[in-house]
C-alpha positions as CSV (number, residue, x, y, z in Angstrom):
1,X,0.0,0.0,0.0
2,X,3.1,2.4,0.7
3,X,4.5,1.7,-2.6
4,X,0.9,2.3,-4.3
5,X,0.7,6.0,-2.7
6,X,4.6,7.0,-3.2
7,X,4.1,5.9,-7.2
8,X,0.5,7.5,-7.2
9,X,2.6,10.9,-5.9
10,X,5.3,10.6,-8.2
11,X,3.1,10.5,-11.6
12,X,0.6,13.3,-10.1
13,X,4.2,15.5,-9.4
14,X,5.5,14.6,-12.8
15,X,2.1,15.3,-14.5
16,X,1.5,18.7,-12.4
17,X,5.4,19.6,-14.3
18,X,4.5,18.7,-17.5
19,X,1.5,20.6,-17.7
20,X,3.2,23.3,-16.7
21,X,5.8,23.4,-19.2
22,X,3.4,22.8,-22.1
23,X,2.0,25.9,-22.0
24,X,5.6,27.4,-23.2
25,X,6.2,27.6,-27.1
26,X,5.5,29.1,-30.3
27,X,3.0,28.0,-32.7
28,X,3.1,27.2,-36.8
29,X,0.2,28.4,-39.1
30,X,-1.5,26.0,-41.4
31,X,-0.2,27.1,-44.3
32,X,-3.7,26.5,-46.0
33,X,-5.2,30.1,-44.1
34,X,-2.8,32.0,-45.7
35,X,-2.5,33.0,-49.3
36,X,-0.7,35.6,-51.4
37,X,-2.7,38.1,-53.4
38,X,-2.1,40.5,-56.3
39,X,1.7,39.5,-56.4
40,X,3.5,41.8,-58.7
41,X,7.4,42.9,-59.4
42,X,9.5,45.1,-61.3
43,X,13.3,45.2,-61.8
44,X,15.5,47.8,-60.8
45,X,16.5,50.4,-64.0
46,X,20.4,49.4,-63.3
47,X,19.2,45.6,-63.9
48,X,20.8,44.6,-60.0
49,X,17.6,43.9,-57.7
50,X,14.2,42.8,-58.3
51,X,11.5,43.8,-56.2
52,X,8.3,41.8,-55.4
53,X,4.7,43.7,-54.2
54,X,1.3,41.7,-53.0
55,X,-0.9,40.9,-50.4
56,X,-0.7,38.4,-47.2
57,X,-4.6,36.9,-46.5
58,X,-4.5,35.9,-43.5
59,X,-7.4,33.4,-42.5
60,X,-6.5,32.1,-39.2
61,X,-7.4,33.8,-36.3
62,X,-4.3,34.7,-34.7
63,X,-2.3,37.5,-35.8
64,X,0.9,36.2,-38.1
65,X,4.2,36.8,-38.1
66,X,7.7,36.0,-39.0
67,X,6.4,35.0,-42.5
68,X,8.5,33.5,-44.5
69,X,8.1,33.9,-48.4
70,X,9.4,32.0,-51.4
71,X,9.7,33.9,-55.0
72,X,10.1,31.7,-58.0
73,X,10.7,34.3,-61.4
74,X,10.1,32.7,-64.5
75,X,11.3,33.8,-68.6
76,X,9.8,34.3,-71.3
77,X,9.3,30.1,-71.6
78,X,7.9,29.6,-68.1
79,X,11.5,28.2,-67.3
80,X,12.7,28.9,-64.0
81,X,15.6,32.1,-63.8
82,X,15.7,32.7,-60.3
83,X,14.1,31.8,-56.9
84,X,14.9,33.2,-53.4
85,X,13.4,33.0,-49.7
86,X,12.9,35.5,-47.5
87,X,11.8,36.3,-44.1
88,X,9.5,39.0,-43.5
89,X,9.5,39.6,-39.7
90,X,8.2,44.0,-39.8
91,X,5.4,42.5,-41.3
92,X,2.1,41.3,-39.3
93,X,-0.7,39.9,-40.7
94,X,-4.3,40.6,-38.8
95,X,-6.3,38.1,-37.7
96,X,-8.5,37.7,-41.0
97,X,-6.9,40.0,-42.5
98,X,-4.6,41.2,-44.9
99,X,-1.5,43.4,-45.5
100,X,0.8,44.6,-47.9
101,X,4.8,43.3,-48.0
102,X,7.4,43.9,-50.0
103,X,10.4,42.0,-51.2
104,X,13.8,43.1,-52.5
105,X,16.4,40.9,-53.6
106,X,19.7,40.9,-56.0
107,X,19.5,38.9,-59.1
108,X,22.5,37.8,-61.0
109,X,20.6,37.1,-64.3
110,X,20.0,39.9,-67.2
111,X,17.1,41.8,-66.5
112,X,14.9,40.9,-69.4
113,X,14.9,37.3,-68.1
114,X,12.5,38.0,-65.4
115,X,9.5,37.9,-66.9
116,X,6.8,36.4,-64.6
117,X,7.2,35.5,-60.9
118,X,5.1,33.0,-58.6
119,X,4.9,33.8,-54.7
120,X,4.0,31.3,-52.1
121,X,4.2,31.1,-47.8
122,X,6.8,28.6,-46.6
123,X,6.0,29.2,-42.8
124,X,4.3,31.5,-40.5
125,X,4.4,32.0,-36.7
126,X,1.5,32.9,-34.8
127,X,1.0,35.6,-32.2
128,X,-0.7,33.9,-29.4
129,X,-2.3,35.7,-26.7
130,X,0.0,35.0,-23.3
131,X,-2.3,33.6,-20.7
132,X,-4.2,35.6,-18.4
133,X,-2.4,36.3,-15.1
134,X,-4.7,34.3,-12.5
135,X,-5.9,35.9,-9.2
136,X,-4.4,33.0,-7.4
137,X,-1.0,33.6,-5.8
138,X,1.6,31.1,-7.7
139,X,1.6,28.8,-4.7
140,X,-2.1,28.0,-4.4
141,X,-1.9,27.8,-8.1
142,X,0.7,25.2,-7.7
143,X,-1.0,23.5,-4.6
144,X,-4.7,23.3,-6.6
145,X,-2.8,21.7,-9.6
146,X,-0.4,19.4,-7.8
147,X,-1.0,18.8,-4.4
148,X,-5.0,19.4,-4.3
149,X,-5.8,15.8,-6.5
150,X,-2.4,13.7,-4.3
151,X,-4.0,14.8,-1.3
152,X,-8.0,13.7,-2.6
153,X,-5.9,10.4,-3.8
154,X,-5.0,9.5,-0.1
155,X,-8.1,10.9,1.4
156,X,-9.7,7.9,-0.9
157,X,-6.8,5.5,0.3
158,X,-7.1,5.8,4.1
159,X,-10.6,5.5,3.4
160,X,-10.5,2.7,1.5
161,X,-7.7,1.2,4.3
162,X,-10.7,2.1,7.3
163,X,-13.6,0.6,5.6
164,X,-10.6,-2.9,5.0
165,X,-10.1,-2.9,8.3
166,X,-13.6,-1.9,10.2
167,X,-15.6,-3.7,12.6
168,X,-17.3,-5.9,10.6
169,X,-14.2,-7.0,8.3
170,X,-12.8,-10.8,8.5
171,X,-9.6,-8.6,9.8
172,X,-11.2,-7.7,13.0
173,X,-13.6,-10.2,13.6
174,X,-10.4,-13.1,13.3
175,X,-9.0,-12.3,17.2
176,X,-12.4,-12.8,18.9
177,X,-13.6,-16.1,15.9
178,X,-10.2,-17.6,17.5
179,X,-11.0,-16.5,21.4
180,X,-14.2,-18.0,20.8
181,X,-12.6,-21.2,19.3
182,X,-9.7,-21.6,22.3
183,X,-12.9,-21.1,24.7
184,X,-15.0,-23.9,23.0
185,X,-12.0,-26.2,23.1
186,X,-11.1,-25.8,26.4
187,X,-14.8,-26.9,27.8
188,X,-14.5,-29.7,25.4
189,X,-11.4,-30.5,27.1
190,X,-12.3,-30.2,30.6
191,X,-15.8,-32.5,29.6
192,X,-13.3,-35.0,28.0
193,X,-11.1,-35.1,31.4
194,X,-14.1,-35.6,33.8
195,X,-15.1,-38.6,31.0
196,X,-12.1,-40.2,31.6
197,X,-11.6,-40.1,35.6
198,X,-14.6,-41.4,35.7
199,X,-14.2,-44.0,33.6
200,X,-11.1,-45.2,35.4
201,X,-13.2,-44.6,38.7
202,X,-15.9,-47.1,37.0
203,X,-12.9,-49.3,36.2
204,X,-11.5,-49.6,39.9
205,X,-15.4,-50.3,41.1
206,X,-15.2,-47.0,43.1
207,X,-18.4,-45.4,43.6
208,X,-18.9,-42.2,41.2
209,X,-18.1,-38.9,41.4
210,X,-21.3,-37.5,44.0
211,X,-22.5,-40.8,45.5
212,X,-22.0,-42.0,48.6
């Protein structure tokens, strides 16, 4: 029973912890609520940067940030010139909403090779609210979460151990089934001793116990 409630406290302790430390951490957007809209671009005049415009939807709702964009740019024959990613982290997306980004990037290709481009989200980080602060103090907090369901889980063992071991249990009623047994065989014994003195008494032809 000892080594049931020590294991019982060790996996409410460790379970208390791990709850505690999950709540820590960023969080990825589904790439599917986000989309790029009205994606244009236009090449610098001395042929040494491109620079991409558009639109972030945002359908999630969480803010976004920290997005991360991939730009593909295509010739004339939809063959692939050029493709860079970049992070945009001064940008932040509202939740259902959109905004504007820009890209800018050097290219290393002439300038007439960038014809057509295609823009697409790699990742996204979400802004999640932090928790709100709780009117506990951070050691009742910690009690009601850790300690509160150990301390239910031996209530329910010494009750269960009381109602084991209560008056009407086989535990308890075993000293006095025994007493009673002892008792019995004693007045069986005495009944068998009286039986046999008289018996011998019979044997010698002396009168019996009470007559004269």
């Amino acid at each position: 029973m000892k080594k049931l409630i020590a294991h019982a406290a060790c996996l409410l302790v460790i379970s208390g912890t791990a709850f505690a430390c999950g709540r820590d951490g960023t969080t990825s957007v589904p790439l599917a609520q986000l989309a790029v809209r009205e994606a244009t671009f236009s090449v610098s005049a001395d042929g040494r940067t491109a620079t991409t415009f558009g639109t972030l939807k945002n359908a999630s709702s969480d803010r976004v940030r920290e997005v991360m964009f991939e730009v593909k740019y295509f010739d004339t024959k939809h063959v692939l010139v050029d493709t860079f990613t970049r992070c945009v982290d001064n940008v932040i997306a509202p939740a259902a909403g959109e905004v504007a980004f820009r890209l800018r990037e050097h290219i290393y290709q002439p300038a007439e090779a960038y014809v057509s481009q295609e823009v697409r989200v790699v990742s996204a980080e979400a802004i999640v609210p932090p928790p709100q602060k709780s009117a506990l103090s951070p050691f009742m907090e910690q009690f009601l979460i850790t300690w509160l369901p150990l301390l239910a889980l031996l209530g329910f063992l010494i009750y269960f151990m009381k109602r084991l071991i209560g008056k009407k249990s086989a535990t308890t009623n075993a000293p006095a089934l025994m007493n009673a047994q002892i008792a019995h065989l004693g007045t069986q014994a005495l009944m068998l001793e009286r039986l046999a003195l008289a018996a011998e008494a019979r044997s010698r032809g002396a009168p019996r116990p009470g007559e004269d």
